[in-house]
N, CA, C and O atoms as a GROMACS GRO file, in nm:
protein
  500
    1UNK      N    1   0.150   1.023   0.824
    1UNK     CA    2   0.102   0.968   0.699
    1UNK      C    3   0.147   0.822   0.689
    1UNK      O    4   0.256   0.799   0.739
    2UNK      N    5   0.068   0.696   0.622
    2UNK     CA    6   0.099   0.616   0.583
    2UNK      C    7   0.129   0.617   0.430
    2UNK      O    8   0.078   0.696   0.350
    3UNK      N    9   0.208   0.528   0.403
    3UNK     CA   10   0.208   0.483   0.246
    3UNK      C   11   0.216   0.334   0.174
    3UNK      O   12   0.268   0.230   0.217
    4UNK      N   13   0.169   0.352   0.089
    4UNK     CA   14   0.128   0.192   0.035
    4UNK      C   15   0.190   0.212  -0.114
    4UNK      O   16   0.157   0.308  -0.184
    5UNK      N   17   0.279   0.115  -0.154
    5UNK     CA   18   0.316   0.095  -0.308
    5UNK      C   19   0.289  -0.016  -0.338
    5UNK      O   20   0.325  -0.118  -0.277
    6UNK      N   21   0.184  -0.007  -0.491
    6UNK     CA   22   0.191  -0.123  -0.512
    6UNK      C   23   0.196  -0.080  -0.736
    6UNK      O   24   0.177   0.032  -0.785
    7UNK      N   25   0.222  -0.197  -0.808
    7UNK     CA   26   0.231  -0.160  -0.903
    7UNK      C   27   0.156  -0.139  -0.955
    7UNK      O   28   0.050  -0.197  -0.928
    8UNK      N   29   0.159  -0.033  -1.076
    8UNK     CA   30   0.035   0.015  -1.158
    8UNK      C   31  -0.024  -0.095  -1.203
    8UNK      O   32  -0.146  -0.083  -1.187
    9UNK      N   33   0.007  -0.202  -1.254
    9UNK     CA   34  -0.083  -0.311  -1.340
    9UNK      C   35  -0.193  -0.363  -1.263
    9UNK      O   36  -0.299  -0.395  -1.318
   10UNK      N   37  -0.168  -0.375  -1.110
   10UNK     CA   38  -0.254  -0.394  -1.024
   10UNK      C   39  -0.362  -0.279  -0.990
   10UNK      O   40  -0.456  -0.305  -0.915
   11UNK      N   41  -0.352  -0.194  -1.030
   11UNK     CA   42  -0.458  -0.096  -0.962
   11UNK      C   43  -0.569  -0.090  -0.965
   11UNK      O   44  -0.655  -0.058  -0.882
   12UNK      N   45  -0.570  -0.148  -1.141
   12UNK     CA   46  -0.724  -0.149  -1.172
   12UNK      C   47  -0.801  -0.280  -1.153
   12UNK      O   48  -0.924  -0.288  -1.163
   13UNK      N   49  -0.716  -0.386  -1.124
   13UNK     CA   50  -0.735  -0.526  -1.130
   13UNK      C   51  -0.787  -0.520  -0.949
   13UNK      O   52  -0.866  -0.604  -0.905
   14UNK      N   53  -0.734  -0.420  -0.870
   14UNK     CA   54  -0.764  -0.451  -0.758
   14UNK      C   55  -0.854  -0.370  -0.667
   14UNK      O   56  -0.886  -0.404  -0.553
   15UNK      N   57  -0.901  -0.234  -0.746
   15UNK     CA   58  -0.938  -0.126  -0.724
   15UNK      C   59  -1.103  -0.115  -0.700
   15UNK      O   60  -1.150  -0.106  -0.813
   16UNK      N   61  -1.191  -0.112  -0.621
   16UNK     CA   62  -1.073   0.009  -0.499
   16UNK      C   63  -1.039  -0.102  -0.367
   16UNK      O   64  -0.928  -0.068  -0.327
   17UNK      N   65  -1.073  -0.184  -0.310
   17UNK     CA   66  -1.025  -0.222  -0.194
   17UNK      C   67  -0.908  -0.335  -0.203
   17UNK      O   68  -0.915  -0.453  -0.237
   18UNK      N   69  -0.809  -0.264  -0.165
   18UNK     CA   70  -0.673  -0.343  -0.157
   18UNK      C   71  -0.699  -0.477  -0.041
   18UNK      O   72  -0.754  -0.441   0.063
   19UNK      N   73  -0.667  -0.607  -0.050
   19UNK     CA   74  -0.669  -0.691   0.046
   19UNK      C   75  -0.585  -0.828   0.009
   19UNK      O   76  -0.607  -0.908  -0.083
   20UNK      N   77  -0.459  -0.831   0.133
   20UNK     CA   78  -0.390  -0.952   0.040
   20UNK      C   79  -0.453  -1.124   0.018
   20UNK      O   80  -0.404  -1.224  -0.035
   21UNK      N   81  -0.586  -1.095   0.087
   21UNK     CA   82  -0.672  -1.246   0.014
   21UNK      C   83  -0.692  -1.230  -0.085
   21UNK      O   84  -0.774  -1.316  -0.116
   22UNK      N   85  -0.663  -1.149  -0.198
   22UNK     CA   86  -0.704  -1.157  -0.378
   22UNK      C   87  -0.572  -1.200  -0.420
   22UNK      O   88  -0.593  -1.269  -0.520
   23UNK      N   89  -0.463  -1.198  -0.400
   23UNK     CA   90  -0.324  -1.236  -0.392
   23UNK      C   91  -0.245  -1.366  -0.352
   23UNK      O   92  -0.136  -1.415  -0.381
   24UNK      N   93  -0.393  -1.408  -0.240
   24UNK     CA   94  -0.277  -1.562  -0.164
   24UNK      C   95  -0.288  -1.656  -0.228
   24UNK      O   96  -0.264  -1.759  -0.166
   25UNK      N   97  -0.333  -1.677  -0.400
   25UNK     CA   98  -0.297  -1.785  -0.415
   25UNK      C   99  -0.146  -1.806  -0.517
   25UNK      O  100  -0.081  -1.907  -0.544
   26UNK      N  101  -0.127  -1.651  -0.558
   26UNK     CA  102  -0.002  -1.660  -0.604
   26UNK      C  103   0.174  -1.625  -0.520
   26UNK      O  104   0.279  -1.570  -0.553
   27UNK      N  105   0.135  -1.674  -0.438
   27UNK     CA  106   0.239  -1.627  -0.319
   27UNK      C  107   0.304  -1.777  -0.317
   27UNK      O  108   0.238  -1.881  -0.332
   28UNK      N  109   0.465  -1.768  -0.293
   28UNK     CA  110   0.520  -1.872  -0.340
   28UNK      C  111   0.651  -1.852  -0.225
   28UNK      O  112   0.654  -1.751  -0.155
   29UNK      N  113   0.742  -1.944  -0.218
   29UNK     CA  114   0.865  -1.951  -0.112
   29UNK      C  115   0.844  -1.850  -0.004
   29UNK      O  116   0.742  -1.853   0.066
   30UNK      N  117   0.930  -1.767   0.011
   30UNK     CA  118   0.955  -1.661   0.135
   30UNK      C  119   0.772  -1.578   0.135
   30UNK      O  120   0.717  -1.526   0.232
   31UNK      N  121   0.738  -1.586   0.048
   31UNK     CA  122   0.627  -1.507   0.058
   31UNK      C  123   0.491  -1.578   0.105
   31UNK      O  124   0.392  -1.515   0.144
   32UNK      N  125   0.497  -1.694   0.096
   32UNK     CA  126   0.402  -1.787   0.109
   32UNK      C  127   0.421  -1.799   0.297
   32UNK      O  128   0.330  -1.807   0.379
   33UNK      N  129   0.520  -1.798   0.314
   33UNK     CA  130   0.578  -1.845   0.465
   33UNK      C  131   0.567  -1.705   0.559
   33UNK      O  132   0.592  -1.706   0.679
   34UNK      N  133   0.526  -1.585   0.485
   34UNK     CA  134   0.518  -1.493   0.542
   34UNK      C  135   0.381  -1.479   0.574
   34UNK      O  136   0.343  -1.451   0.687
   35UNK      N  137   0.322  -1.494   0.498
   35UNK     CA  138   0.155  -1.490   0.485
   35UNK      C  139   0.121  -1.597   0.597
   35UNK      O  140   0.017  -1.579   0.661
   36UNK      N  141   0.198  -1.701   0.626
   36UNK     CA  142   0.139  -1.806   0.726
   36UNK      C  143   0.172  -1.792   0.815
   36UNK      O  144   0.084  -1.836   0.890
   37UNK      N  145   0.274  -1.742   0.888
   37UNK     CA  146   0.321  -1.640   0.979
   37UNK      C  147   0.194  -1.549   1.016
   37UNK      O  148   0.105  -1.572   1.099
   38UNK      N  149   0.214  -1.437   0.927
   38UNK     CA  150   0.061  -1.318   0.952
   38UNK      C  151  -0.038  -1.426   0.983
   38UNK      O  152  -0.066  -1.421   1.103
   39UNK      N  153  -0.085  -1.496   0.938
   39UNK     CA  154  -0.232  -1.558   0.933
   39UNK      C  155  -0.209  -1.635   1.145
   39UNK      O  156  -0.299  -1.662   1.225
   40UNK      N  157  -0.082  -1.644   1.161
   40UNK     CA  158  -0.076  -1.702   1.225
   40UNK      C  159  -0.126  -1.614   1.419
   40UNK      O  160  -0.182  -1.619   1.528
   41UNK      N  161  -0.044  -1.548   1.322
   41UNK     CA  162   0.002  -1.399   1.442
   41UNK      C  163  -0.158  -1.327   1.445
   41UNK      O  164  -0.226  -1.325   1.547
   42UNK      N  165  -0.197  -1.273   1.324
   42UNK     CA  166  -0.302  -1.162   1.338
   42UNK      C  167  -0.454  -1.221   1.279
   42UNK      O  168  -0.553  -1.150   1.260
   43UNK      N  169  -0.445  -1.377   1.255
   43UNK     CA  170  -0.559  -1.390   1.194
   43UNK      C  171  -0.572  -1.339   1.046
   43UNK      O  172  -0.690  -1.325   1.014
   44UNK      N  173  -0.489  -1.310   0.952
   44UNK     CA  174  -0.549  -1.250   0.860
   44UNK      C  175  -0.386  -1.197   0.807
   44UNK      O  176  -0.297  -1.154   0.879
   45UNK      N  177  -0.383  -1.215   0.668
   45UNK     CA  178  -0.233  -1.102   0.597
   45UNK      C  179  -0.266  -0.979   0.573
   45UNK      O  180  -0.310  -0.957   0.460
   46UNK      N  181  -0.257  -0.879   0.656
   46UNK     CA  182  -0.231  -0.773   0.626
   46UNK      C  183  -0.195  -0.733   0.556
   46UNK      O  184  -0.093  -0.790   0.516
   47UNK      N  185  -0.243  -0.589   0.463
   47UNK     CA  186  -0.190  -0.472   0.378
   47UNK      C  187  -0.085  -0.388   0.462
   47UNK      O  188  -0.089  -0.320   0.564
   48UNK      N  189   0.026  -0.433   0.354
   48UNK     CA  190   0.154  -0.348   0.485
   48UNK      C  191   0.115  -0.193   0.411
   48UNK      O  192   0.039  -0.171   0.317
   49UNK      N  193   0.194  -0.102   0.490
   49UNK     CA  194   0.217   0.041   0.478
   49UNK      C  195   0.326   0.096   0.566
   49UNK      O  196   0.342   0.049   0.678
   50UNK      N  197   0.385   0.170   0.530
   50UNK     CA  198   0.532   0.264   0.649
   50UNK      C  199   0.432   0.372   0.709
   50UNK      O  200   0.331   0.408   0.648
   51UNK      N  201   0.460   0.407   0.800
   51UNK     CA  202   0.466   0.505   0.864
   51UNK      C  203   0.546   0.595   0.889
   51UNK      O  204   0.654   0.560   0.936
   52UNK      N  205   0.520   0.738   0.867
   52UNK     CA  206   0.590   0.835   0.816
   52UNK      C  207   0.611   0.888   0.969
   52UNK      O  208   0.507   0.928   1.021
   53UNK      N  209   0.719   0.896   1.044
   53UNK     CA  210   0.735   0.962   1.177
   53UNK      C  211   0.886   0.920   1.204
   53UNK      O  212   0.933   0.808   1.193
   54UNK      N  213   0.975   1.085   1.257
   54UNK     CA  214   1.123   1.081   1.323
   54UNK      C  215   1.184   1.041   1.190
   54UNK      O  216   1.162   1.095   1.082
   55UNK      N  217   1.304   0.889   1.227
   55UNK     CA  218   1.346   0.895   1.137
   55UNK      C  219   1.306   0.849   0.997
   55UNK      O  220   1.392   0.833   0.909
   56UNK      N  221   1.200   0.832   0.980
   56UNK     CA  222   1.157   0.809   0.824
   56UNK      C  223   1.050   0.896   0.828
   56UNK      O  224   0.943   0.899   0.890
   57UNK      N  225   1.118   0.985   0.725
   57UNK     CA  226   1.037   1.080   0.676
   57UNK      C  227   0.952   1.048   0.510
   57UNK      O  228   0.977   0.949   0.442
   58UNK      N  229   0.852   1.153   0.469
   58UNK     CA  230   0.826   1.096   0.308
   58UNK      C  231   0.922   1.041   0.241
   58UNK      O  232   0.928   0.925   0.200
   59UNK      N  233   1.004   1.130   0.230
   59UNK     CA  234   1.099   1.101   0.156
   59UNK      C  235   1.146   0.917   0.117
   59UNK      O  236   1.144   0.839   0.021
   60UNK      N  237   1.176   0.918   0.232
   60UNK     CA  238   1.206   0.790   0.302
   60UNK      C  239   1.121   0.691   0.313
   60UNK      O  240   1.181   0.588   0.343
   61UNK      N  241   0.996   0.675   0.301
   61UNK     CA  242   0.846   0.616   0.282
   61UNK      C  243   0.862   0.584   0.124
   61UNK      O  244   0.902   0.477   0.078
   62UNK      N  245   0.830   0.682   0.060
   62UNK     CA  246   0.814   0.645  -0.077
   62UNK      C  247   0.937   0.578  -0.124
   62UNK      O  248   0.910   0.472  -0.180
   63UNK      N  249   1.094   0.613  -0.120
   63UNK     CA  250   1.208   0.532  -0.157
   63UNK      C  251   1.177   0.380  -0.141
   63UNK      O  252   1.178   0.311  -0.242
   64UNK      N  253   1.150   0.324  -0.020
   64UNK     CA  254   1.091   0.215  -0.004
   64UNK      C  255   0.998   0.170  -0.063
   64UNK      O  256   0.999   0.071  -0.136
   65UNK      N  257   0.895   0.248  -0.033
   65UNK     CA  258   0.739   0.163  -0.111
   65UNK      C  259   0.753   0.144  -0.239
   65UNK      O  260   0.689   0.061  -0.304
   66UNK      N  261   0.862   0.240  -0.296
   66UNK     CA  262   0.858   0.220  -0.442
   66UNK      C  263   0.949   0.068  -0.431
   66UNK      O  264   0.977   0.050  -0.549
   67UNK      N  265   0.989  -0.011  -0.379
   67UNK     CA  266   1.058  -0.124  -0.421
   67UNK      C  267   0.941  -0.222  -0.417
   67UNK      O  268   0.976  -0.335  -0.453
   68UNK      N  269   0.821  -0.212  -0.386
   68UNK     CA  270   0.709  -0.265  -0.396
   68UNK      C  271   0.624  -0.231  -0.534
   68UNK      O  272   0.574  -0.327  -0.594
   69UNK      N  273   0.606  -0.105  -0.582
   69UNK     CA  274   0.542  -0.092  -0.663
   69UNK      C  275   0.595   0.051  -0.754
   69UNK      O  276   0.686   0.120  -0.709
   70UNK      N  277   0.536   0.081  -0.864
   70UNK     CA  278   0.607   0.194  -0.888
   70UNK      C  279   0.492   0.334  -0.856
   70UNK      O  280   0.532   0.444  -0.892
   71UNK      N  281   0.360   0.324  -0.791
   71UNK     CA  282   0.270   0.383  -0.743
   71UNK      C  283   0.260   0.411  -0.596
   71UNK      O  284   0.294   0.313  -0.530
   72UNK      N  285   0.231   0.491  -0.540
   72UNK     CA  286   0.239   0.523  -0.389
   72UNK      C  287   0.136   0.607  -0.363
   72UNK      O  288   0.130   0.727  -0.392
   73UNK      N  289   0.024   0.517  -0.285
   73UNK     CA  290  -0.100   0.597  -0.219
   73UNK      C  291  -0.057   0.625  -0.105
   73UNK      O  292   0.014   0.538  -0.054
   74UNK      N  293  -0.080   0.734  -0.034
   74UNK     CA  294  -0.063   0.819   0.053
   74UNK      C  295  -0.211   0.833   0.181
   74UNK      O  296  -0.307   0.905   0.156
   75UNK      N  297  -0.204   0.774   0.275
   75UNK     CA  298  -0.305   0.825   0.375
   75UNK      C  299  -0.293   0.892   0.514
   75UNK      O  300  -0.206   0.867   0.597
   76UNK      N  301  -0.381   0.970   0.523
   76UNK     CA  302  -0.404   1.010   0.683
   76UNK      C  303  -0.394   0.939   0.775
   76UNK      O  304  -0.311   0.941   0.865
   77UNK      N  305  -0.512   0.846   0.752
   77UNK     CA  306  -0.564   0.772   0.821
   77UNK      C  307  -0.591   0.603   0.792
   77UNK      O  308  -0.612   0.556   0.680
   78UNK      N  309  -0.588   0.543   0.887
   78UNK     CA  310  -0.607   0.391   0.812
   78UNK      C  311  -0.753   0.365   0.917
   78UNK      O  312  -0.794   0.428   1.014
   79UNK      N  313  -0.801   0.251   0.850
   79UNK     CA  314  -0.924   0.141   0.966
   79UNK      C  315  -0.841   0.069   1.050
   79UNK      O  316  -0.724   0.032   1.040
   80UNK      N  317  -0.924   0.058   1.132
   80UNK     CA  318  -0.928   0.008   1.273
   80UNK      C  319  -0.942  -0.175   1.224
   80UNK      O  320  -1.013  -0.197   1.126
   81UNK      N  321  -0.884  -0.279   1.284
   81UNK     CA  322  -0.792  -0.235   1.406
   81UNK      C  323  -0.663  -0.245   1.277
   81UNK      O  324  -0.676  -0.296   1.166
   82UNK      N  325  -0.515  -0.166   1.345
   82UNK     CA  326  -0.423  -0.135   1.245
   82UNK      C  327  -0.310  -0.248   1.364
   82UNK      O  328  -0.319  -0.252   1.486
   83UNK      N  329  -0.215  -0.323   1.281
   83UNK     CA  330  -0.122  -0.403   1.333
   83UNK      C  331   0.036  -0.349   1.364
   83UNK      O  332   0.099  -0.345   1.258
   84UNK      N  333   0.106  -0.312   1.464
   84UNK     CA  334   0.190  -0.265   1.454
   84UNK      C  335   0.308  -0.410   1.370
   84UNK      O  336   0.325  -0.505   1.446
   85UNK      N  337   0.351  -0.417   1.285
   85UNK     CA  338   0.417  -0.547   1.209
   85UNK      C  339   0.567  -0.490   1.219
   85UNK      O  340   0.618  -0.595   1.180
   86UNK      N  341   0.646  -0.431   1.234
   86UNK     CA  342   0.772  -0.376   1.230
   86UNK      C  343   0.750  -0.204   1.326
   86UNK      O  344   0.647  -0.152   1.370
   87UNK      N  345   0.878  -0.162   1.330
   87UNK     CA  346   0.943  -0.018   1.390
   87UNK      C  347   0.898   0.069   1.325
   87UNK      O  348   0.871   0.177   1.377
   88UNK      N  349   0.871   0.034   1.143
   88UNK     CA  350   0.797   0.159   1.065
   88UNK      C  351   0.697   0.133   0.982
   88UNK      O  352   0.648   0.220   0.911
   89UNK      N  353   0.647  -0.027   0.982
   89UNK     CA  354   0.539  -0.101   0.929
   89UNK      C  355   0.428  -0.150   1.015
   89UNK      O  356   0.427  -0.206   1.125
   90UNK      N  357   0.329  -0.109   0.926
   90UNK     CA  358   0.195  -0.144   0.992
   90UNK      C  359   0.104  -0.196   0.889
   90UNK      O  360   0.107  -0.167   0.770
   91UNK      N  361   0.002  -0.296   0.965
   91UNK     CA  362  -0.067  -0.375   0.871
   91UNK      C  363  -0.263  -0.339   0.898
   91UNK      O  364  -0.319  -0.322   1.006
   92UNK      N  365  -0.315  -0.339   0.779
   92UNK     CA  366  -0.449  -0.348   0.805
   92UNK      C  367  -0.527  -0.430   0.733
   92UNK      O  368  -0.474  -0.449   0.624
   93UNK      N  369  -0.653  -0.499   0.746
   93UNK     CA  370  -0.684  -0.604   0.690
   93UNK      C  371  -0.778  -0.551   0.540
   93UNK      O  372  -0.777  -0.646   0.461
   94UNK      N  373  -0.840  -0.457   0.495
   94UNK     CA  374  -0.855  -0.384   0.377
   94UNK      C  375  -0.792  -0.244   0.362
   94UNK      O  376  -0.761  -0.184   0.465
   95UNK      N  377  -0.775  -0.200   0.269
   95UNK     CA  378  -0.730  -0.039   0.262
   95UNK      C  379  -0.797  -0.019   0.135
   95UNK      O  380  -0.797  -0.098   0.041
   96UNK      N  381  -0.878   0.147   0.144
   96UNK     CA  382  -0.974   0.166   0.037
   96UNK      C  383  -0.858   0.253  -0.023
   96UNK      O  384  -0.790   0.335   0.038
   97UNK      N  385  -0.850   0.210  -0.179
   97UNK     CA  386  -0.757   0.316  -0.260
   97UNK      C  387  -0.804   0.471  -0.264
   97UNK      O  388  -0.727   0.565  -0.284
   98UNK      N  389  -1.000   0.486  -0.232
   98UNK     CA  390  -0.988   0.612  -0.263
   98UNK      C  391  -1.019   0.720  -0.129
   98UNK      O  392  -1.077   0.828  -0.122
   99UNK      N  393  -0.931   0.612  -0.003
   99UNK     CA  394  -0.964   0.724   0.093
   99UNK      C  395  -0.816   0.787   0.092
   99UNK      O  396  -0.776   0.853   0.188
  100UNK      N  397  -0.753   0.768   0.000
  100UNK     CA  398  -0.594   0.789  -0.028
  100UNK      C  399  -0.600   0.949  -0.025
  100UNK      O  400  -0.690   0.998  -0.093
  101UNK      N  401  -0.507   1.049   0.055
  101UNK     CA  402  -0.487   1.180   0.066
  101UNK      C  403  -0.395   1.173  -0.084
  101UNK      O  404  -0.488   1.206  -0.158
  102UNK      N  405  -0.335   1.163  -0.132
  102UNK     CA  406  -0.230   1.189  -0.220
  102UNK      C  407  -0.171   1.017  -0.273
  102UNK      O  408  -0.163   0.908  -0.216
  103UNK      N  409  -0.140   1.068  -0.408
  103UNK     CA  410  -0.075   0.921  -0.510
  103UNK      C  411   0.109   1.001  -0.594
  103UNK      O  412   0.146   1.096  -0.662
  104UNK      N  413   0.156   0.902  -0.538
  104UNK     CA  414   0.274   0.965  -0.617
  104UNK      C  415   0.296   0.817  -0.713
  104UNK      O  416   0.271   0.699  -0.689
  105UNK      N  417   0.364   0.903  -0.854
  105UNK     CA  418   0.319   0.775  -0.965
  105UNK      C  419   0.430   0.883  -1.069
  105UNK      O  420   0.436   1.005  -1.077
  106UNK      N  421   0.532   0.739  -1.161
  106UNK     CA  422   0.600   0.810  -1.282
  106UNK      C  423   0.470   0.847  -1.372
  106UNK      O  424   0.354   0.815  -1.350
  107UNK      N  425   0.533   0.937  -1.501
  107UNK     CA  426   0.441   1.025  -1.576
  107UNK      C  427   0.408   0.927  -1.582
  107UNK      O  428   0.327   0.906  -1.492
  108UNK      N  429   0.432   0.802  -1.675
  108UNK     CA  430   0.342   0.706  -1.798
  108UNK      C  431   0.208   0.659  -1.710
  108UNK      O  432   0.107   0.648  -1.780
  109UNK      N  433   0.195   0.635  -1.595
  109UNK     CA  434   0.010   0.620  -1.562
  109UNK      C  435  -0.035   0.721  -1.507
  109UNK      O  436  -0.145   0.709  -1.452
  110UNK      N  437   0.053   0.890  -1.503
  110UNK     CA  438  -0.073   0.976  -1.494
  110UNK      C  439  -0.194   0.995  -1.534
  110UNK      O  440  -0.294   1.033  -1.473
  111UNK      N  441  -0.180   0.971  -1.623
  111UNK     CA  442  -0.331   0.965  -1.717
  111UNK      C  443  -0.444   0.882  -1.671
  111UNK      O  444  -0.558   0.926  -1.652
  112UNK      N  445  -0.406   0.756  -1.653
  112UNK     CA  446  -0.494   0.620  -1.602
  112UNK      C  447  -0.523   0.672  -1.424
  112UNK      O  448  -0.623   0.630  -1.366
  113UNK      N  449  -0.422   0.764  -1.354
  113UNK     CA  450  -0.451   0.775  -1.206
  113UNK      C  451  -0.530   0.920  -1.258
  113UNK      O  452  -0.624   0.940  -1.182
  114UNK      N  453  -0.526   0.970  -1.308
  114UNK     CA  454  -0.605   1.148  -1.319
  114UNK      C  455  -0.742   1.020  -1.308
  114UNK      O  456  -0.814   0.992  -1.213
  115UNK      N  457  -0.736   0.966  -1.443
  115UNK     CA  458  -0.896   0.941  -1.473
  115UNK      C  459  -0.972   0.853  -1.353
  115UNK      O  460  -1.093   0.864  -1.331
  116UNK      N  461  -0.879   0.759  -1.275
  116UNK     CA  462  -0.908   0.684  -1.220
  116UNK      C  463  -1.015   0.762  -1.081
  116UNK      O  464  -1.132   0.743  -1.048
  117UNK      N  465  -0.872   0.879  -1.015
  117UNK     CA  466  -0.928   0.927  -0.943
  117UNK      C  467  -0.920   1.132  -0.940
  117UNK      O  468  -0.840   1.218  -0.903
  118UNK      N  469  -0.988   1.130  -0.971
  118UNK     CA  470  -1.039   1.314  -1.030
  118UNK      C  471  -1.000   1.374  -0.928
  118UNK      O  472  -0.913   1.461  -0.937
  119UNK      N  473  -1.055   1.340  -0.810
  119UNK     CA  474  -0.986   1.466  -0.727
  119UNK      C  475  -0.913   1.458  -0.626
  119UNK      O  476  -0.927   1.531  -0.528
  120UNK      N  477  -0.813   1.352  -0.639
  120UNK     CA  478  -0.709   1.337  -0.538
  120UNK      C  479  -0.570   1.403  -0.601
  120UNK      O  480  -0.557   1.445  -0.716
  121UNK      N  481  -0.493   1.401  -0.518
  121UNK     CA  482  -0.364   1.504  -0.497
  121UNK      C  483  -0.283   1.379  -0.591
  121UNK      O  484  -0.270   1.264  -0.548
  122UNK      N  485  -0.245   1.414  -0.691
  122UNK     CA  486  -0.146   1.348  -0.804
  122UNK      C  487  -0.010   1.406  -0.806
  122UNK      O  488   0.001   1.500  -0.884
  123UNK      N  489   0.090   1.373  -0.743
  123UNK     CA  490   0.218   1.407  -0.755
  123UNK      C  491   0.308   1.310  -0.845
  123UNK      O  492   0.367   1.207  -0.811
  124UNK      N  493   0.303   1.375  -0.978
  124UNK     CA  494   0.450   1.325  -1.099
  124UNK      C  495   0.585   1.315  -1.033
  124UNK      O  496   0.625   1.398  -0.951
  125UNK      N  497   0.642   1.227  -1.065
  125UNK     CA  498   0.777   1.216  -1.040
  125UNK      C  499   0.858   1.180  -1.140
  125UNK      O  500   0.979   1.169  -1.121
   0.00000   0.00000   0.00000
């Protein structure tokens, strides 16, 4: 499984295709220099995600992603081509929110993720 956190305020503002070109113009110090880096390396800033395998398990996926956002889409599978960017990070150049297997999210935007998306796997925390 991959996982992606990003914060609820963004979901609907970005929904459904996640891509960090809707983002690069507010990217600033360390983050700005990262993006020019990626752009440098892969052509393009990647949508990071962990990869769930050995020693990082879910568990361990979401602890993290949540320091990104307080929402966590969950996938099988990602598009082609996928960037290996770190030991448990990987990058892809769109990610569709609703090919998401599972969303883990505190109660207060259950409501906004039920309605958003009806029949995906909603896990409260």
């Amino acid at each position: 499984m991959f996982y992606h956190g990003i914060p609820a305020k963004y979901i609907r503002e970005h929904y459904p295709i996640l891509s960090a070109r809707k983002s690069a113009m507010e990217k600033t110090g360390d983050s700005l220099a990262d993006r020019l880096h990626l752009l440098q390396q892969f052509g393009v800033e990647p949508v990071h995600l962990l990869e769930e395998r050995g020693d990082y398990d879910q568990e361990r996926c979401l602890i993290e992603c949540r320091q990104f956002g307080d929402v966590v889409f969950a996938f099988s599978y990602l598009p082609l081509p996928v960037w290996q960017l770190s030991k448990h990070e990987v990058g892809v150049s769109i990610l569709d929110l609703r090919k998401a297997v599972a969303i883990f999210t505190p109660i207060e935007h259950k409501e906004m993720l039920f309605d958003m998306f009806p029949n995906k796997n909603i896990f409260v925390d």
